[in-house]
C-alpha angles and dihedrals in degrees: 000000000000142000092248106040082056096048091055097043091058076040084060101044088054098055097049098046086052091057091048096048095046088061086066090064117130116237124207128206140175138205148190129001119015110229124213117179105217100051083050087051101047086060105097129198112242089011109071130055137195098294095039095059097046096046090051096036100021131219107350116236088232127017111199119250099202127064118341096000099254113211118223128200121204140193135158140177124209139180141199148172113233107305102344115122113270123248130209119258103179136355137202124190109185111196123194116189119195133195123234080270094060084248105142113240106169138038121182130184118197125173140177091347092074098056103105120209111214125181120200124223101240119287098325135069109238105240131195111249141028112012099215135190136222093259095048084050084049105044106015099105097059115116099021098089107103091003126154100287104008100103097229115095136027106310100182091296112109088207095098120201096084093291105333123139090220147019 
């Protein structure tokens, strides 16, 4: 073996184990609203209104449907190695509460403690009520059809038709 085929071969190796490792890389994203804190800082309580607020801060991401109609704005930073689900890193919820005259009266600020974990159960959604198989989805309904009440077959009437006088 040669100078040169080992030294393309480690060449080779090296390579190889670059690529591998560059797929490992975190990657970092973020989402929603950009905060800066000045402009979060100049909105005053009793001193802005509506316009104001959305002059100095911009379009909120959420405006509220009950009451008031509360403005919320979000941002959130994730991160994530290759194609494995993000999860978030930090978290800002703005709330902006105004009163019946558009003046704003409350500004809260929440973080990471909002961020709800939430596990699902497999590939369904667990429902209330009657757990049924494939066979009782296939063949449940028969039977029914004509049956006592239903509306459907002769229920003591001679009329047929599910219930008609007349063809």
């Amino acid at each position: 073996m040669s100078v040169f085929s080992a030294r393309t071969g480690l060449a080779a190796v090296a390579l190889l184990a670059a690529v591998a490792t560059g797929g490992c890389a975190q990657l970092r994203s973020h989402q929603g609203y950009v905060v800066d804190t000045d402009l979060v800082n100049s909105v005053q309580p009793g001193v802005d209104n509506r316009q104001s607020v959305q002059a100095t801060l911009g379009k909120p991401t959420i405006s509220g449907q009950f009451g008031q109609g509360d403005w919320y704005y979000l941002a959130r930073d994730s991160r994530n190695y290759a194609f494995r689900n993000p999860r978030p890193n930090a978290q800002i919820t703005l709330q902006i509460s105004f009163d019946a005259k558009g003046t704003v009266t409350a500004i809260r600020r929440g973080g990471m403690d909002q961020v709800a974990s939430i596990t699902p159960y497999g590939k369904k959604t667990p429902t209330l009520g009657r757990q049924r198989g494939f066979f009782q989805d296939l063949f449940g309904n028969i039977g029914t059809v004509g049956a006592a009440g239903s509306g459907g077959g002769n229920n003591g009437s001679n009329t047929g038709g599910g219930g008609r006088d007349r063809p």
